[in-house]
C-alpha positions in Angstrom: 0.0 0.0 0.0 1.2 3.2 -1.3 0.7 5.8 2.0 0.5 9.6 1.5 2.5 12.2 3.7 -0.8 12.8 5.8 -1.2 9.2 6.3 2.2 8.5 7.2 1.9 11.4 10.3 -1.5 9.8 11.5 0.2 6.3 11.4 3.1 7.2 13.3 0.5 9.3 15.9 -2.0 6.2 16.2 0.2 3.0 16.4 2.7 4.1 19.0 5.5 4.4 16.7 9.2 5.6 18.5 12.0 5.7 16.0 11.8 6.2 12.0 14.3 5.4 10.4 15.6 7.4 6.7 17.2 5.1 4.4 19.7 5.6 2.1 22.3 3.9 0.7 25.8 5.1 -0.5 27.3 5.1 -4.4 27.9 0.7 -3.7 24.5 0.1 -2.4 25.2 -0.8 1.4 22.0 0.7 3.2 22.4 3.8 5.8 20.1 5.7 8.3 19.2 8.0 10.2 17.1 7.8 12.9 14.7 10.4 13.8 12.0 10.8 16.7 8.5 11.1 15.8 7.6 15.2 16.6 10.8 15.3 13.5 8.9 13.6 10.9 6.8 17.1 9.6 10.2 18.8 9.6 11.4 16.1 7.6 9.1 15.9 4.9 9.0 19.3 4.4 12.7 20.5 4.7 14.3 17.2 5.4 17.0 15.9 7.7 20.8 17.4 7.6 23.6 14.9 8.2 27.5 14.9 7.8 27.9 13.2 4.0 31.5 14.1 4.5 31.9 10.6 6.4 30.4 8.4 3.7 33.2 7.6 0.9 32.0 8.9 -2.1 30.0 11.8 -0.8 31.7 15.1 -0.8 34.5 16.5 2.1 34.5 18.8 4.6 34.6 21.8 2.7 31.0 20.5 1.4 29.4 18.3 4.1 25.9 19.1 4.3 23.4 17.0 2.4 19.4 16.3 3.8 17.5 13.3 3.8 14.2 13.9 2.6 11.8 10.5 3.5 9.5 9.3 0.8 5.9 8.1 2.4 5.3 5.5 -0.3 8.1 3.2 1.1 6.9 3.2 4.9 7.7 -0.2 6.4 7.1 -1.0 10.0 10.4 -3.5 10.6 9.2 -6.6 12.4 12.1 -7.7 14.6 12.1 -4.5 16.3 9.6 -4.2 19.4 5.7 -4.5 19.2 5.6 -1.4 21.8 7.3 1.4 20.5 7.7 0.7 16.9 10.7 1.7 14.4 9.5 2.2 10.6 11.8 2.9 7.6 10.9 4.8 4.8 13.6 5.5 2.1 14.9 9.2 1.2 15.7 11.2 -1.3 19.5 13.0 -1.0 19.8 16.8 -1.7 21.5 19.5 -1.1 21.0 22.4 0.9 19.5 24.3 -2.3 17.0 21.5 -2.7 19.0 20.2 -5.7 19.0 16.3 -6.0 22.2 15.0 -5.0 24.3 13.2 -8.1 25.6 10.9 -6.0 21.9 9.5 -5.0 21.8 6.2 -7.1 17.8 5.7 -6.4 17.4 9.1 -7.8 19.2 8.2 -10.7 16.7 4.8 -11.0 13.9 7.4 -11.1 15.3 9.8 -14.0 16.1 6.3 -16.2 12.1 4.9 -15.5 10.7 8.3 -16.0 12.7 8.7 -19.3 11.5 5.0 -19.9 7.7 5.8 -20.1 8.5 9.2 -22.1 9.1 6.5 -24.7 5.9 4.5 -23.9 8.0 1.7 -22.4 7.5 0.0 -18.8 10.0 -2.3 -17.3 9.7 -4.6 -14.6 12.4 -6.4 -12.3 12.6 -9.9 -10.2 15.8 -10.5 -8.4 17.5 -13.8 -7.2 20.4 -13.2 -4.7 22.1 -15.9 -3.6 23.6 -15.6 -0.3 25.9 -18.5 2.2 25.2 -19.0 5.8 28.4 -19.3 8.1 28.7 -20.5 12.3 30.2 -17.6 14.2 32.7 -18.3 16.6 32.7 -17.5 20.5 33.1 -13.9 20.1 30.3 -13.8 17.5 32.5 -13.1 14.7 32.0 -15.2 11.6 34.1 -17.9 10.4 34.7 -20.0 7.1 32.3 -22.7 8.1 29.7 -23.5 5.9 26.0 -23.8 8.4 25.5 -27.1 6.2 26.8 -29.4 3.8 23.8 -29.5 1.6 23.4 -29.7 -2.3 21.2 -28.1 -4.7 17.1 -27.9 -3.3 18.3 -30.3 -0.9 15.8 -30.7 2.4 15.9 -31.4 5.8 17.5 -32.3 7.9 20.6 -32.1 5.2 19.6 -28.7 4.3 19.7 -26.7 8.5 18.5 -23.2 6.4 15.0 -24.5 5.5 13.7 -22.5 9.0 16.2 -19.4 8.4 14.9 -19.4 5.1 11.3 -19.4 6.0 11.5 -16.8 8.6 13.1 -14.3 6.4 10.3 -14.9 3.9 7.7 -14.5 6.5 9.4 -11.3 7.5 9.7 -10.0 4.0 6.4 -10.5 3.5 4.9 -8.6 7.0 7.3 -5.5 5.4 4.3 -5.9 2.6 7.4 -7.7 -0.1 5.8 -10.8 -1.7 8.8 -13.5 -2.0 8.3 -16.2 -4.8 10.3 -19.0 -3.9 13.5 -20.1 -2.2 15.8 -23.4 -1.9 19.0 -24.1 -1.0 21.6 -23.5 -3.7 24.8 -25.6 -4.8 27.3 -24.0 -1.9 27.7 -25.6 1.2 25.4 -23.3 3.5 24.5 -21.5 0.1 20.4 -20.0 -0.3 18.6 -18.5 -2.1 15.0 -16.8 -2.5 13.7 -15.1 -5.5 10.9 -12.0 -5.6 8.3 -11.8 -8.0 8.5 -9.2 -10.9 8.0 -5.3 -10.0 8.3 -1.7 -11.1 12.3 -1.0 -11.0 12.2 1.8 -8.4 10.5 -1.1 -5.4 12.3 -4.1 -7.2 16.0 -1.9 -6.4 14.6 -1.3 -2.7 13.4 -4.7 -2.0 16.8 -5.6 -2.9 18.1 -3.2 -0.1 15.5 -4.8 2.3 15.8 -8.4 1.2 19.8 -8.0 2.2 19.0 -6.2 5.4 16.5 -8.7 6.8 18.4 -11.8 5.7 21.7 -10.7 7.6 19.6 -9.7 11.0 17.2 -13.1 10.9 20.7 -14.7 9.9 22.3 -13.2 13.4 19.6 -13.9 15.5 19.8 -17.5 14.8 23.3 -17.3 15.5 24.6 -17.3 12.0 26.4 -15.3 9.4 24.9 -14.3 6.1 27.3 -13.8 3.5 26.2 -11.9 0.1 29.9 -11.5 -0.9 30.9 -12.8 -4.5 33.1 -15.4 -3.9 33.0 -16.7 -0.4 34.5 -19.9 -0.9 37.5 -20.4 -3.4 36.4 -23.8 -4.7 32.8 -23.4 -4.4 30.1 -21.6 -6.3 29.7 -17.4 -6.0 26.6 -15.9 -5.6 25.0 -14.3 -7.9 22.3 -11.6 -8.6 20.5 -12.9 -11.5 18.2 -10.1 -12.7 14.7 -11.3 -14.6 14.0 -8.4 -17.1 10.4 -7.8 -18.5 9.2 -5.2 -20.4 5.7 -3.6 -21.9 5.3 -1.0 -24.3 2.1 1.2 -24.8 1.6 0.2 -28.3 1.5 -3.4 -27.5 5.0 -3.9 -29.3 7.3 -6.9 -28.5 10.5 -4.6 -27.2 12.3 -7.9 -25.3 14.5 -9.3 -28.1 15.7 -5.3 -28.5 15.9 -5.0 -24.8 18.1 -8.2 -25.1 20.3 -7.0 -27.9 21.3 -3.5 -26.7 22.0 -5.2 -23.1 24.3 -7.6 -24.9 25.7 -4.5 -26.7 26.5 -2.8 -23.7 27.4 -5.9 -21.3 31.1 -5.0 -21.3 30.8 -1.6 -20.6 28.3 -1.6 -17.9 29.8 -4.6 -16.1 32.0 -2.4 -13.5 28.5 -1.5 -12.2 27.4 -5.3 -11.9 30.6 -6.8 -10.5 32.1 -4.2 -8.1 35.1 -5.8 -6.4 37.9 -7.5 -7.2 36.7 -10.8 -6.4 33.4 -10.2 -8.9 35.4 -11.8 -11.3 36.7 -15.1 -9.9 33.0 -16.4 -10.4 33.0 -15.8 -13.9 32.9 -19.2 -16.1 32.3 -21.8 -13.4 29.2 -23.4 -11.6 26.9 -21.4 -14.2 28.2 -18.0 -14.1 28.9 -17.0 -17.6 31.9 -15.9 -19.4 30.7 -15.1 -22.7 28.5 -12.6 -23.9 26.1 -14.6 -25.1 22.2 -15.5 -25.3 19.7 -18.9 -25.1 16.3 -20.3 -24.4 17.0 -21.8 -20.9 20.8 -22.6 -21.3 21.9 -21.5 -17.6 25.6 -20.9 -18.8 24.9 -18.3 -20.9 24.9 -14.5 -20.1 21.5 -13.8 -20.7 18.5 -16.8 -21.0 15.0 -16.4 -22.0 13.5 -19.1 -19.6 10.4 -21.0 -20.6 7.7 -19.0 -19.7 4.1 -17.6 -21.7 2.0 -14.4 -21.3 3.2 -12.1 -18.4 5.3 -14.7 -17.2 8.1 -14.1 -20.3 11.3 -12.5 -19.5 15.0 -12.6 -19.6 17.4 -13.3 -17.2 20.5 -11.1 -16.9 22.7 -13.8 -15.0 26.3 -11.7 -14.9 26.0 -9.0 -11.7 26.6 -10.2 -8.0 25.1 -9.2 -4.7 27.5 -6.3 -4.8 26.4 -4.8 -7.3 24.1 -1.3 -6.4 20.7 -1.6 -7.6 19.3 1.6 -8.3 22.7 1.5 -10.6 22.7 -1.7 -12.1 18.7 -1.5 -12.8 18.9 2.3 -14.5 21.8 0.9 -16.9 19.9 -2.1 -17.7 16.8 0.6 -18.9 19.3 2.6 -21.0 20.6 -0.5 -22.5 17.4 -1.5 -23.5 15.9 1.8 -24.7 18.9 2.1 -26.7 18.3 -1.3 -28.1 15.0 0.0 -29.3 15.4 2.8 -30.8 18.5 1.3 -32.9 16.4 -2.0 -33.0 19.3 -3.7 -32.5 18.8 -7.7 -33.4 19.5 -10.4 -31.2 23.2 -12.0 -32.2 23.1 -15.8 -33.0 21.6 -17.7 -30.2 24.0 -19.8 -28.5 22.4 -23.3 -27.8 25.3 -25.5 -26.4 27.1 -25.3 -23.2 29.6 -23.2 -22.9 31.2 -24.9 -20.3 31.6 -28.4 -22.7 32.3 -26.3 -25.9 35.6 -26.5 -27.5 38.4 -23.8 -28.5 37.2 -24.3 -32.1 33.5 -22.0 -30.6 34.6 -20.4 -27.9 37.7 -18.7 -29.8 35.6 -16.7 -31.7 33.2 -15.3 -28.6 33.3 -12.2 -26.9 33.9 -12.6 -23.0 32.9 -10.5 -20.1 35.8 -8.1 -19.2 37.7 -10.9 -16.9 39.3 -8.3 -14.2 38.1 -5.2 -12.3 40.8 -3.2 -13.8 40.0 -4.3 -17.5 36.0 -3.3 -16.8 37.1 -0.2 -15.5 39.0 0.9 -18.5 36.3 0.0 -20.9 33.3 2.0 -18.7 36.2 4.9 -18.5 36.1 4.9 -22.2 32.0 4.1 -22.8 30.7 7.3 -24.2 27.1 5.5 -23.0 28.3 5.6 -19.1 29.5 8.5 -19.2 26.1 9.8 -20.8 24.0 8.0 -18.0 26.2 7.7 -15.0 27.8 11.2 -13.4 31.6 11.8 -13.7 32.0 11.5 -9.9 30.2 7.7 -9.7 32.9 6.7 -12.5 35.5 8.2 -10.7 34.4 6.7 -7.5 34.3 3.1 -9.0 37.3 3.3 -11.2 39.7 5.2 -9.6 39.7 3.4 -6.3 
């Protein structure tokens, strides 16, 4: 439920509300807040609420430290492991500066300008996520350690798989924050999960991500465990991934997807210093079903991009090459331009790739284009990319790339 300004107030007034909290998150996509007390929340929504950006890497110095946090009533969430008396909501904020001006550094506001230049062209888009995430035993001092919670395989079940009751409690948490999980199972890893969210506009789909990450690691800690979102956890087991399932409708009733699909192939190399952020990104690439080429097929999970089997509403792609790292608001607003600019230069699918990569010989895979293999190589090219430097400000490049 979508609640107004007005509403918000009366909520916070009536159902002994204490602490709201104003999410943000910085240029990578880990979460921040503020929290403010309840006689605050007018003063917020009209003026918003100052705080020292200075500290957050990425977000100005000294010399120009103020920024406000200005909440956004359609995201209220009541958080559920906080206490029944005395409630603590989130709602997530807009970043601006002093003049009002929206903040180039705010990534969800950047999410907003690529939907809204979206339907200028008649063209919605719609997101489902799958993170995959490992669970590890802490150690007496509650620190984690390498140790896997299980020793489970893929969909596995009890008592093998010991995250079937983690993984239910986060869904039934999600879904009392009003976020409708789809399914969930436990993955390849040792201790490796995963739950997947049904399709939605880009602007919730990038803040459920937020969420999702932010209830799994607290339901992970209070069952004494560690949740792990990190590429590559465990050298010689899988990575997690964020597989990204890409639909999209146009107001003349037009099939868009295969364009969608080409000018995200297009542009795969360029934007992929914005889906695989660290260092270790790049060790997943070409085993347990991550890909390595830039490549497309119907179902084939070791390509880049597969069109699962799927009618009606249900049809989509799946981008299969960011990780958990990767910032959504960034990653899902590149994804749009890709696509729009696969439309308007109604760029054609290449030739489908319907064999396994993983089994194909040097004779094939000589003659394929890869996914840049290091952090430094991904950085060149989006340095170079007159597209990311079209879409994505000078100061997120630099911030990225010249770390």
């Amino acid at each position: 439920m979508k609640y107004s300004k007005e509403e918000v107030i009366q909520y916070i007034q009536e159902d002994d509300v204490k602490f709201i909290r104003l999410a943000f998150c910085d240029v990578f996509g880990k979460q921040k807040n503020i929290s403010i007390m309840p006689q605050e929340l007018p003063r917020a929504f009209e003026y918003g609420i100052a705080f020292d950006a200075s500290s957050i890497k990425g977000f100005g110095d000294e010399t120009h430290s103020d920024l406000f946090l200005k909440p956004e009533s359609e995201t209220l969430a009541v958080l559920p492991w906080r206490p029944e008396h005395g409630k603590v909501v989130r709602m997530f904020s807009s970043i601006t500066h002093p003049s009002g001006k929206i903040f180039d550094c705010d990534t969800r506001s950047l999410l907003k300008k690529a939907v809204d230049q979206a339907a200028q062209a008649g063209i919605s888009f719609f997101f489902g996520a799958e993170q995959e995430f490992y669970l590890f035993t802490l150690d007496q001092q509650g620190n984690a350690t390498s140790q896997p919670y299980d020793t489970a395989g893929y969909m596995d079940i009890a008592p093998e798989d010991k995250g079937e009751n983690v993984r239910r409690e986060i869904c039934l948490t999600l879904e009392q924050m009003g976020i409708r999980p789809e399914s969930s199972h436990h993955e390849e890893g040792p201790g490796q999960n995963e739950i997947d969210f049904r399709y939605s506009d880009p602007l919730t789909a990038a803040d459920n991500v937020l969420t999702f990450q932010t209830v799994v690691k607290t339901v992970a800690r209070r069952n004494g465990l560690y949740a792990d979102f990190s590429p590559k956890p465990l050298k010689d087991q899988p990575g997690n991934g964020f597989h990204i399932n890409i639909s999209v409708k146009s107001a003349n009733g037009d099939d868009n997807l295969p364009y969608v699909i080409g000018g995200i192939l297009d542009k795969t190399a360029q934007m992929t210093a914005f889906f695989n952020p660290l260092p270790d990104s790049y060790l997943r690439f070409g085993h347990d079903k991550a890909p390595k080429y830039i490549s497309w097929s119907s179902e084939n999970r070791s390509q880049l991009v597969r069109i699962p089997a799927a009618i009606g509403e249900y049809r989509r792609a799946e981008l299969r090459s960011p990780d958990p790292t990767a910032n959504p608001y960034l990653a899902f607003a590149l994804i749009i331009y890709a696509g729009l600019d696969g439309i308007n230069r109604k760029l054609d699918l290449p030739v489908v790739s319907d064999f396994n990569l993983f089994k194909a010989g040097p004779d094939i895979l000589d003659n394929m284009k890869t996914i840049p293999q290091t952090l430094q190589k991904a950085c060149e090219i989006a340095k170079q990319s007159e597209f990311i430097s079209k879409h994505i400000p000078k100061s997120i490049i630099d911030i990225y790339c010249n770390r």
